[in-house]
C-alpha positions in Angstrom: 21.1 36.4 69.3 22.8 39.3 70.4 20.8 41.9 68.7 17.5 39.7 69.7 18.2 40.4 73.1 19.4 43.3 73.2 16.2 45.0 71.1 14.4 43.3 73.3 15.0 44.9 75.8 14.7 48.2 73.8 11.2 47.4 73.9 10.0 47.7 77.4 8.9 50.2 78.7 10.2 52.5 81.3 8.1 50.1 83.9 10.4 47.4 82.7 7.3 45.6 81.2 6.3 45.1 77.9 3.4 47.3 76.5 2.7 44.9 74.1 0.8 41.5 73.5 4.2 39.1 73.9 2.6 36.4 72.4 2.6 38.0 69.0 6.5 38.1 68.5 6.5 34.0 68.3 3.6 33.6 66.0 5.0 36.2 63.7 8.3 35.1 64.0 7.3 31.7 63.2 5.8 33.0 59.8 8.1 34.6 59.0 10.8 32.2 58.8 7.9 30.3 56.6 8.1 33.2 54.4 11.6 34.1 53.8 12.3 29.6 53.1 9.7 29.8 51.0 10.3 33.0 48.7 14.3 31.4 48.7 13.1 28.3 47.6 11.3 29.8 44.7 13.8 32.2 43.8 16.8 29.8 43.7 14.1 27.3 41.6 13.6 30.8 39.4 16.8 31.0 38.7 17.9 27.7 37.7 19.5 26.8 41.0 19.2 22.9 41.8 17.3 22.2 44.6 16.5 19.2 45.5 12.6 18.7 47.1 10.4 15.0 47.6 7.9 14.7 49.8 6.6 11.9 52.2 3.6 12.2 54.6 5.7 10.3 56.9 9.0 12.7 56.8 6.5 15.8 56.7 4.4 15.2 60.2 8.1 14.2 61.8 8.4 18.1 61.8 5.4 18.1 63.9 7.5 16.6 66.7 11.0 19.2 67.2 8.2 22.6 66.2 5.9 20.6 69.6 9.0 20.4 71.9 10.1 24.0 71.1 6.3 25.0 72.0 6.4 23.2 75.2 9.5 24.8 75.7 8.7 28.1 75.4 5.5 28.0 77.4 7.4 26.7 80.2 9.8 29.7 80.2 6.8 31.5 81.9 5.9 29.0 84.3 9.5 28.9 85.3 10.1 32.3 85.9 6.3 32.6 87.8 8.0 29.9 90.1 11.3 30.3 90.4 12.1 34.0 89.2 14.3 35.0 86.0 17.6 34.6 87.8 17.4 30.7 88.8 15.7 31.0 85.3 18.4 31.9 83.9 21.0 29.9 85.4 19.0 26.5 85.4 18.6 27.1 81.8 22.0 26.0 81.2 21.7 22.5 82.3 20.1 22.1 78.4 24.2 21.9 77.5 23.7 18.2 79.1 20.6 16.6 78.4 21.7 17.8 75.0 24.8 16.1 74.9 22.8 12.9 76.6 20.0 13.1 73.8 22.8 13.1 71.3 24.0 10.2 72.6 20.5 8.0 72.6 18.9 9.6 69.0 22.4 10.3 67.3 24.5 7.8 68.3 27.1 10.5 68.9 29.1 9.0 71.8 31.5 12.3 73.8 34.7 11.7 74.8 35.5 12.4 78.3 37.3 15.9 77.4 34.2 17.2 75.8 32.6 16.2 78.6 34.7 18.4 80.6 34.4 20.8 78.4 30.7 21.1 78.4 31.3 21.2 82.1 33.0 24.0 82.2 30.7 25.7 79.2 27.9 25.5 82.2 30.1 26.8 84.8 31.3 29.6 83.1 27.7 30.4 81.9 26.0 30.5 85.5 29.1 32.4 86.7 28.2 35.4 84.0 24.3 35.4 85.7 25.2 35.8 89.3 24.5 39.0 89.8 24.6 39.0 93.6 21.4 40.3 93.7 19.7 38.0 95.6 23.1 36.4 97.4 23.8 33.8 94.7 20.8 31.5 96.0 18.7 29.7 93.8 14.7 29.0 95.5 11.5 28.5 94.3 9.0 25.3 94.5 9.3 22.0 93.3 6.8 22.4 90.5 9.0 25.0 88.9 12.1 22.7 88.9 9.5 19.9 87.3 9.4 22.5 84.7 13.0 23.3 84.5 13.4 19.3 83.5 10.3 19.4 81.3 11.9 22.7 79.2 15.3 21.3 79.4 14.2 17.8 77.7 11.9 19.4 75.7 14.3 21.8 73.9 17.0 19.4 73.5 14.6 16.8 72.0 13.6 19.7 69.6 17.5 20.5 68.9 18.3 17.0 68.3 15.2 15.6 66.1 15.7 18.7 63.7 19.2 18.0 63.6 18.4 14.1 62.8 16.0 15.2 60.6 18.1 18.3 58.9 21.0 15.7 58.5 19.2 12.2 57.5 17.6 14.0 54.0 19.3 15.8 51.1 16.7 17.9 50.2 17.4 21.8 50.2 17.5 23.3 53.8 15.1 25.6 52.7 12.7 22.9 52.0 13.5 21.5 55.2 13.0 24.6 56.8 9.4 25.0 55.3 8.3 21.7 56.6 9.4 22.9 60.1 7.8 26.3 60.4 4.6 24.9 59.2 4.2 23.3 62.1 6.0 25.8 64.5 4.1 28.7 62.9 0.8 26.5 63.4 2.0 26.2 67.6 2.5 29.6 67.2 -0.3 30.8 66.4 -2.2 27.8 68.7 -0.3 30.2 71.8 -1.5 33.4 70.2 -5.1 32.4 70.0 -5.1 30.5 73.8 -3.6 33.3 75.4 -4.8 36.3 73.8 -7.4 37.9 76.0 -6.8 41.5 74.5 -10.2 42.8 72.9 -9.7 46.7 73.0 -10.3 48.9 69.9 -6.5 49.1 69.1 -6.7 45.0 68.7 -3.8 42.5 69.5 -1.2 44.6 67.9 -1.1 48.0 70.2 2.0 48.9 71.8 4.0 47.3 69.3 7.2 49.4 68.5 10.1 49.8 66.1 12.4 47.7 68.6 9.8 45.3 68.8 10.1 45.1 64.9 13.9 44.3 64.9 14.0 42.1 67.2 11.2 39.8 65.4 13.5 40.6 62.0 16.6 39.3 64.3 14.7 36.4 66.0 13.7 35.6 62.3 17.4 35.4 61.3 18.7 33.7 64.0 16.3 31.2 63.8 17.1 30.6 59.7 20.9 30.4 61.0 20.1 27.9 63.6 18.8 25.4 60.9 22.3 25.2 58.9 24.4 24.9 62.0 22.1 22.2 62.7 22.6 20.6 59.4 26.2 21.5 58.9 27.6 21.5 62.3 25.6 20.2 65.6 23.7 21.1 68.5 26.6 21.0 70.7 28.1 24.0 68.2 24.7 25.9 69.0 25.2 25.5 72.8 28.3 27.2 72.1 27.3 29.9 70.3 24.5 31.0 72.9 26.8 30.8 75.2 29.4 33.2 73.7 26.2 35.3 72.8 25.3 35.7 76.4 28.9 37.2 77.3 28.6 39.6 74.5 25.1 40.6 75.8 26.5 40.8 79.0 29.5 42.9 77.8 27.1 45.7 76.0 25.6 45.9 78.8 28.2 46.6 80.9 29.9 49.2 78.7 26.4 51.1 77.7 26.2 51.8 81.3 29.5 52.3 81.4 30.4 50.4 84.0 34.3 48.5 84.6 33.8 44.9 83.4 33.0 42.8 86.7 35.3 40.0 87.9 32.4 37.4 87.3 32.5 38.3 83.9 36.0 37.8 82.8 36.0 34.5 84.9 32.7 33.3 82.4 35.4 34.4 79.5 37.9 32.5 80.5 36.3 29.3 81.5 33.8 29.5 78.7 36.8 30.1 75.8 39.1 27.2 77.6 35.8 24.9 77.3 35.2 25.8 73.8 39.4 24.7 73.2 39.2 21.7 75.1 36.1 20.6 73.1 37.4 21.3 69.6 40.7 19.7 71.3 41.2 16.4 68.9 44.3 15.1 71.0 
């Protein structure tokens, strides 16, 4: 996540915009992550490796339904920030940690204590404390049709999160198998966005502009979104709010010290509550 964000950023230009067609780094992100499950699978079958595959036409179009969430999720991102602006963006992203936790609760069965409540509490808290940058006094405003779409991305994502985890979790067939099943679909949404949106018909086509950061940062995306799947499976969603939320200090932190810059007080308060919510959660007493 860290290297994701941080390249880019690396590949705007000096404008701060981004001289290339955004909607390309999904779709080819997307097959990607096809690629490298399916060129595992194969090689692990190659060498003698169990792996365990079936297939059901029922299982297989359930994959349709997390790979649609995370594409009406990601489409609102724009619409949010038209409406609202990246900051409130960014800080209303956050309340994801809940309707997660509440979606977990309705499709998973997976009833919270009241401490992890509190500790998912103070996970959000100490995430919008690391995005107040003062910059526009703290205040969050926009229209009411970008807060619709706040709730819509927030629902949306979680149902995603939570269906692949049910899903990821309810079969024993290889991850990567799994994981093919899924970007099917989310490569197919992908591409769906790429076509709908793409008005670029110059001579240097849909790929002009596109740059070596632009390149990591779809190889990192691709990772991160193959290492998302087996905390999924393995762990939970709840873990994965954690982890992007530890993420976004560290960006936040290379930020800070490529500018060189003293670490600001908001920052070390995010640590601390942020840490003390991640002990509280994993707190068994």
């Amino acid at each position: 996540t860290v290297s994701a964000t941080s390249f880019a950023e690396l590949s705007k230009s000096d404008d701060g915009t981004y001289p290339y067609n955004t909607f390309v780094v999904p779709c080819a992100v997307e097959a990607l992550k096809l690629l490298a499950s399916a060129l595992t699978l194969v090689v692990l079958h190659g060498r003698g490796n169990s792996v365990k595959v079936s297939f059901s036409h029922s299982n297989f179009l359930m994959f349709a339904i997390p790979a649609f969430c995370y594409f009406v999720s990601n489409n609102c991102m724009f619409y949010i920030i038209r409406e609202l602006g990246p900051t409130t963006y960014q800080i209303t992203n956050n309340l994801k940690v809940f309707t997660t936790a509440i979606l977990m609760r309705v499709f998973l069965a997976r009833k919270l204590s009241w401490v992890k409540w509190k500790a998912l509490v103070l996970l959000v808290v100490g995430s919008v404390v690391a995005e107040l940058n003062g910059d526009d006094g703290g205040q969050m405003h926009g229209s009411a049709l970008g807060y619709f779409f706040v709730l819509l991305s927030c629902f949306a994502s979680s149902t995603g999160g939570v269906v692949t985890e049910k899903l990821l979790k309810s079969e024993s067939d290889s991850i990567h198998w799994q994981n093919i099943q899924l970007y099917f679909f989310g490569a197919s949404f992908g591409w769906l966005a790429f076509v709908v949106n793409t008005t670029d018909t110059s001579s240097n086509g849909v790929f002009a502009g596109l740059n070596l950061a632009v390149y990591a940062m779809i190889v990192s995306q691709t990772m991160l979104g193959l290492s998302v799947s087996f905390v999924l499976k393995y762990i939970d969603n709840i873990a994965k709010c954690f982890v992007a939320a530890v993420s976004m200090l560290c960006v936040a932190l290379l930020h800070t010290s490529m500018r060189g810059e003293m670490i600001p007080l908001r920052l070390i308060v995010s640590i601390v509550l942020i840490f003390f919510a991640l002990e509280q959660y994993n707190n068994n007493v």
